[in-house]
N, C-alpha and C positions, 0 to 999 in steps of 0.2 A: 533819296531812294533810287536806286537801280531798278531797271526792268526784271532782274531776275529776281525781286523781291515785290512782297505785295504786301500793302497798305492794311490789309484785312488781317489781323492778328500774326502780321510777319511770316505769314507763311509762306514759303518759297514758290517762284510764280511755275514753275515746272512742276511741281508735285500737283498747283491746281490745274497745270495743262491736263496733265496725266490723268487726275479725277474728271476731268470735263470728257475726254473721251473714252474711261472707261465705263460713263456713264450713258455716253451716245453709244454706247454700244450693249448696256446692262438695258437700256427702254427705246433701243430696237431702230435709233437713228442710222446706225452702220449696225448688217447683219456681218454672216460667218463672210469671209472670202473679197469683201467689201473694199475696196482703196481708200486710202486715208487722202485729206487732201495733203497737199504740198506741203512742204514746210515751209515754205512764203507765205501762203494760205492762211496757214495755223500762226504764222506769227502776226499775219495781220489781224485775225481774231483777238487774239489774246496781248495786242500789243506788247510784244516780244520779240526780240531781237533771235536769229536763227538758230546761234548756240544754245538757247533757253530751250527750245522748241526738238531740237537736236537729243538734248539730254531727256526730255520726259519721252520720247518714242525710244529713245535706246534701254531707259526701264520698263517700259511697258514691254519689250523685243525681252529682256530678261526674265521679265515674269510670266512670259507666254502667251501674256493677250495678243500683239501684234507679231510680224514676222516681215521684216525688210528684205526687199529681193535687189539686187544690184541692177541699176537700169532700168528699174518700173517702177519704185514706188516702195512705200509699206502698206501692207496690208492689214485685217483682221484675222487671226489666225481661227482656223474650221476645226470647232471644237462643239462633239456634240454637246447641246445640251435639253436637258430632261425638262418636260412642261407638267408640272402640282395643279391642277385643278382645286380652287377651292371655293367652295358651295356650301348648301346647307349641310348636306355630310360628306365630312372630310374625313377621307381613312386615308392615310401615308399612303400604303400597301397597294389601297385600290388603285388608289390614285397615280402610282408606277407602274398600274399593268400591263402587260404588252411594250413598255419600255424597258423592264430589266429583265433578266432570270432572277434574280435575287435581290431580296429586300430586307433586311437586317437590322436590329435597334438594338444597340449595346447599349447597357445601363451602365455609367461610369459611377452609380451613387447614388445613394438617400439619406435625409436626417427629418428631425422635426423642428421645423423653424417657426419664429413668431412673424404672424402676416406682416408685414409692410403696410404703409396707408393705398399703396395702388395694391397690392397682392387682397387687403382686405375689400376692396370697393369693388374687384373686381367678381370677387366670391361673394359678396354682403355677406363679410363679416366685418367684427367690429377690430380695429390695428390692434396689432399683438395677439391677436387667437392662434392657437397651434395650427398650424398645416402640416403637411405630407411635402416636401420639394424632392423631385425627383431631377436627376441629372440623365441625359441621355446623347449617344452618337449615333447615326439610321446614315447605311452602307446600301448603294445597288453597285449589284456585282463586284463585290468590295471597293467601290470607289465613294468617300465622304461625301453625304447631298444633303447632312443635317445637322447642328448641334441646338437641342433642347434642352428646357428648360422648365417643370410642368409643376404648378402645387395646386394643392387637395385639401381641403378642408378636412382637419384630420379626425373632429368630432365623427365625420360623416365616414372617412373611409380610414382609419385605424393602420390597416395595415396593406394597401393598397401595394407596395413596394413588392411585400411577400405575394400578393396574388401573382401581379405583372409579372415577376420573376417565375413561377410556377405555371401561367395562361400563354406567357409568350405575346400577350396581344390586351392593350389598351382597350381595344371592343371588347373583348373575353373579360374583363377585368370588370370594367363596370356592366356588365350582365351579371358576374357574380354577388353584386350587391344588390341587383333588382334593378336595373335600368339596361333591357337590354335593348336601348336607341337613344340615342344623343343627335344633337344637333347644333351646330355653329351658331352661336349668339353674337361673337361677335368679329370682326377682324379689320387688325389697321395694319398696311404695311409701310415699312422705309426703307433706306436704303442707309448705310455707313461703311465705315473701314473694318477690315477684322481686325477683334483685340488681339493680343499675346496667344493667348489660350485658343481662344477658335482657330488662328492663324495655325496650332500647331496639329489641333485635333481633327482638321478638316482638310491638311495638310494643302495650304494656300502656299504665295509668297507675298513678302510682306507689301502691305501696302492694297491688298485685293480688295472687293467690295462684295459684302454678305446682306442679301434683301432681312430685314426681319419681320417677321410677322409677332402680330401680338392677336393673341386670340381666346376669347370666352365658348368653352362649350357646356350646353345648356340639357338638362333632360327639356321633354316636350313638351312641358307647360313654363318652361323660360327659367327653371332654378337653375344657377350656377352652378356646376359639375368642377369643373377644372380652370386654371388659365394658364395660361401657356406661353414661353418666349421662345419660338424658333428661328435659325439662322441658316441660312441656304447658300453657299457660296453665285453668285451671282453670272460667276463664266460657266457652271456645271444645271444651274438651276434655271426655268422662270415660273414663275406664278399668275397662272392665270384666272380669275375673278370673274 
């Protein structure tokens, strides 16, 4: 085994340099503007040899995170980004006030799917009951900060697709059924790679890191309403809890 390979499912030791620091940087170890350390530094970290170390900053320099100045160092490159509050009610919208002019949810889609065994436990339904899956992209100031992911138990809301598209707004939506107040039952977040698809819809480059939230909202006596997979890009977003 070479140092520019790792032991841990052959994954190349520069791509997990790459992930280590775009994660010191995704939970606030190095903010915007911040100096990297050395590349001696980083290779004694990661017991890596310079060229290893060399190569995961020159990707991370290509995809925007970092920015190498000649004779000082690399830096973190100063890219705003937007803070999601989320609490017991979580509204996108609200929740981007005073950070954007515009906030925007394009519907890329809907069908009727049979629940999953997570999709079902998460709604208490039983696997395989029809849902409502709804596809979504949410824009501030036309810049990507979202790709969703949302199902509905479809006994309960039928046609939910058609309201959303007619109300413009997920609160609007479930008020038009008689629930006009939700509240966040539950939420876990993590952290990963973007797929294919998010990489293209949220327009990343490859290799970025998208927080995901997974989340139960409840009306007010705790029944499952909706559950939800959202993906945040990670250098445009943070989530704060």
């Amino acid at each position: 085994m070479t140092k520019s390979q790792s032991a841990a499912g052959g994954v190349a030791l520069w791509r997990q340099i790459a992930d280590a620091i775009r994660l010191d940087i995704v939970g606030g170890k190095l903010a915007n503007g911040d100096q990297l350390p050395t590349e001696a530094l980083l290779a004694e970290r990661f017991s890596a040899n310079r060229h290893t170390v060399r190569h995961a900053l020159a990707v991370l320099a290509e995809e925007g995170v970092v920015i190498a100045e000649q004779g000082r160092g690399t830096f973190v490159k100063s890219i705003r980004r937007l803070s999601y509050p989320i609490g017991k009610r979580t509204r996108f919208r609200e929740g981007l006030k005073g950070q954007a002019n515009t906030v925007v949810t394009n519907t890329l889609g809907d069908r009727i799917d049979n629940a999953s065994a997570q999709v079902a436990e998460a709604l208490g339904l039983k696997p395989g009951a029809k849902v409502v899956r709804l596809e979504a992209v949410s824009l501030a100031d036309g810049v990507p900060l979202s790709r969703s992911t949302t199902w509905l138990a479809y006994r309960q809301f039928p046609d939910f697709a058609a309201r959303l598209t007619e109300l413009n707004s997920i609160t609007r939506a479930f008020e038009s059924y008689g629930f006009p107040d939700y509240v966040r039952a539950m939420t876990r977040i993590s952290a990963r790679h973007a797929d294919v698809e998010e990489t293209r819809l949220l327009g990343l480059a490859p290799g970025a890191i998208v927080l995901v939230s997974e989340a139960v909202n409840a009306d007010p006596e705790g029944n499952p309403l909706s559950y939800a997979l959202s993906r945040f890009p990670a250098e445009r977003m943070e989530l704060v809890v």
